[in-house]
C-alpha positions in Angstrom: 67.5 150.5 108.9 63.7 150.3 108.9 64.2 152.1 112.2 66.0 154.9 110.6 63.7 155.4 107.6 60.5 156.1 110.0 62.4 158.0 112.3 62.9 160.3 108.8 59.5 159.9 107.2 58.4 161.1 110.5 60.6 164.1 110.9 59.7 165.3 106.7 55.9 164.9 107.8 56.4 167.4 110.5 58.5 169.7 107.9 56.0 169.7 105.1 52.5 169.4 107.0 51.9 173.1 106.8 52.7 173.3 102.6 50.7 175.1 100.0 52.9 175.4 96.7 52.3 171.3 95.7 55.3 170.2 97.2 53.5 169.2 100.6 54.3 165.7 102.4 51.9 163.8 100.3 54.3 165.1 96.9 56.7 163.6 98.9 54.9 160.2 99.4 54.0 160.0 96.6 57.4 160.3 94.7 58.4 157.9 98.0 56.0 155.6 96.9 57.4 155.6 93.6 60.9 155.4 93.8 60.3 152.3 95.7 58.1 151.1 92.5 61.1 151.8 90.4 63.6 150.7 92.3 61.6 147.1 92.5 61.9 147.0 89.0 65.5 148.9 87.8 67.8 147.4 91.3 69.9 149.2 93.3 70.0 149.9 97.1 66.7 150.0 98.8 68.0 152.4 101.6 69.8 154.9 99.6 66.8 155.5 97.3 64.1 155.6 100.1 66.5 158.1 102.6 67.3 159.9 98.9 63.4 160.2 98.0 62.3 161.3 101.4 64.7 164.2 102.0 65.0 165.2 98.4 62.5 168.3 99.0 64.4 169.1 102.6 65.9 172.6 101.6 65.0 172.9 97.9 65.4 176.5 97.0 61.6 177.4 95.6 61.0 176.8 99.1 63.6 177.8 101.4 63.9 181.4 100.6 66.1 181.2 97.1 69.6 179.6 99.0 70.3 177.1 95.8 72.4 173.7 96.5 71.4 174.0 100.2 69.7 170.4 100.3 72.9 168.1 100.9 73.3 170.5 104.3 70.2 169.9 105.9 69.8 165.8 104.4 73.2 165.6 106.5 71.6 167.0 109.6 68.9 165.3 110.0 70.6 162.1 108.9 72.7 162.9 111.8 70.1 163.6 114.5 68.8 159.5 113.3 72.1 158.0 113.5 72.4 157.2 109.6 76.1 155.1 108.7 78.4 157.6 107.3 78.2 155.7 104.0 75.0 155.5 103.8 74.3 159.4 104.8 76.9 160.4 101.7 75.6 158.4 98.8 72.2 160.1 99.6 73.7 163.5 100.1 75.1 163.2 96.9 71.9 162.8 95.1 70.1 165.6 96.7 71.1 168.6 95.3 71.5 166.7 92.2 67.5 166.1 91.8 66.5 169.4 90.8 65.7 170.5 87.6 67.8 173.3 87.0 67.3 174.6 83.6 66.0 173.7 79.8 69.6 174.3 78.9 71.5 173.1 81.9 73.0 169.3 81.8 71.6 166.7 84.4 74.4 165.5 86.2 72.7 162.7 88.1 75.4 159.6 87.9 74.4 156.5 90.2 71.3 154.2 89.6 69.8 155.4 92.7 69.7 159.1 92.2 68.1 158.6 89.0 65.7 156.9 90.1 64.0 159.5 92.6 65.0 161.8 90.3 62.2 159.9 88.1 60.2 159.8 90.7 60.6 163.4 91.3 59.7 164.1 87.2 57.1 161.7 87.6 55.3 163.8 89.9 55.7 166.6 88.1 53.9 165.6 84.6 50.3 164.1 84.2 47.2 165.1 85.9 48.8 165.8 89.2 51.7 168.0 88.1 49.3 169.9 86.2 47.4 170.8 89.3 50.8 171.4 91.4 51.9 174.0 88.8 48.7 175.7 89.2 48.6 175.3 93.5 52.6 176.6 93.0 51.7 179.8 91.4 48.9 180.7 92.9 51.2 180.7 95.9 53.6 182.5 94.7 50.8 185.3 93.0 51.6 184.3 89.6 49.2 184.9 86.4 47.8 181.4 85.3 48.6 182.6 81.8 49.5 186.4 79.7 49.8 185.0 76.1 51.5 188.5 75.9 55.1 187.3 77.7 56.6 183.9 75.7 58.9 181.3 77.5 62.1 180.9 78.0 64.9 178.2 77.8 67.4 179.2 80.5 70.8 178.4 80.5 72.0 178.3 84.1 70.6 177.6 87.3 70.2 181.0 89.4 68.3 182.5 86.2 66.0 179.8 86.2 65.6 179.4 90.0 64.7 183.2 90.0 62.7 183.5 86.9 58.9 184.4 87.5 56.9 183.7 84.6 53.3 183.0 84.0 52.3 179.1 85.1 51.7 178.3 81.1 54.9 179.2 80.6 56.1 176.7 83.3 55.0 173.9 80.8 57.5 175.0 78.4 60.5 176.0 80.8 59.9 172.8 82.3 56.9 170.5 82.4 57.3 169.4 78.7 60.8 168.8 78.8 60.8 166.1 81.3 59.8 163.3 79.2 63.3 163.2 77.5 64.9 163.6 80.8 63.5 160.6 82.7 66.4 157.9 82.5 65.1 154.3 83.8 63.1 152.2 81.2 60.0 152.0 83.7 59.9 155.7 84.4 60.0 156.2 80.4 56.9 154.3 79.8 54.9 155.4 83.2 56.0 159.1 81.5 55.0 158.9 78.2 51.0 158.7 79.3 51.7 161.8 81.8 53.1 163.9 78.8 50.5 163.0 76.5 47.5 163.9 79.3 49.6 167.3 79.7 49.7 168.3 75.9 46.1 167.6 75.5 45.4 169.6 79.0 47.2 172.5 76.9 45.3 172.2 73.4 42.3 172.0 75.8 43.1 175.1 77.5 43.8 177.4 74.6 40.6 176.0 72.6 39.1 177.6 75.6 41.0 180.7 76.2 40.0 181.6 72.6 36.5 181.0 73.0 36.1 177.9 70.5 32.9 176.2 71.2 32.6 173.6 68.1 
């Protein structure tokens, strides 16, 4: 199996080298890196949540051109091209397309101990210090204002309005970032999350002290 997990380290590496919008191999180490942390500490199987962790990007719609649900396809393909047990391959097919955040108003569905783990480990990465500056790098790609106080946020209720909506990246704290604390399921992602949320909501005051020019 260890075989089989380089073969698709490898072959995401090659995929994601050329990233700009934060979701680059090392976000995918990284959340790699701590699935495996949570999975040491919650159980479950070791294969399904590192196969799950490192294909869970693999055709995710922000970066595939807007096809939504398109992840489980491609996870089977490559799994495929490496030989993966049919077993095996479908219990992480089955979390892929399930990882996503797909709206403030829109019900995670993720069922089995492993997929929520990497989905932690997803959220994880996409709170604190680090998904701070990948909201930033991701709308800077996509030639998003960093903020219009002007245009408020939005709760959205269903995945293709969310996936499509183009908002300021301040507003991405509120459609998103912020919510993710009460999503995160395992015990050890709850505690590692409620210092990331903290950091972000003092980023914010932070950043409209500033945009209004308070100095004391």
């Amino acid at each position: 199996m260890t075989e089989l997990i380089q073969h698709v380290k490898d072959h995401v590496k090659v995929v994601f080298s050329a990233d700009i919008t934060g979701h680059d191999w090392y976000h995918i180490e990284r959340v790699y890196n701590m699935a495996c942390y949570l999975q040491e500490h919650e159980g479950g199987d070791r294969d399904v949540v590192e196969l799950a962790a490192l294909l869970h990007d693999i055709s995710d719609h922000k970066l595939n051109g807007g096809k939504l649900n398109d992840g489980a396809r491609v996870a089977e393909i490559v799994l495929r091209k490496y030989h993966c047990p049919d077993e095996l391959m479908q219990k992480v097919c089955d979390i892929i397309d399930r990882v996503s955040f797909k709206g403030a108003q829109v019900t995670d569905t993720m069922e089995t101990l492993e997929g929520k783990i990497v989905q932690d480990a997803d959220r994880l990465d996409s709170i604190g210090a680090i998904g701070i500056a990948r909201a930033f790098a991701f709308g800077g790609s996509k030639n998003r204002p960093m903020y219009q106080p002007e245009i408020g946020h939005e709760l959205y209720s269903d995945f293709e309005t969310y996936a499509n909506a183009k908002s300021h990246t301040i507003n991405h704290f509120y459609e998103k970032l912020l919510l993710l604390k009460s999503r995160l399921h395992t015990p050890t992602a709850i505690h590692i999350g409620e210092e990331r949320h903290a950091y972000m909501e003092q980023f914010l005051n932070q950043f409209y002290r500033e945009w209004a020019g308070k100095n004391d």
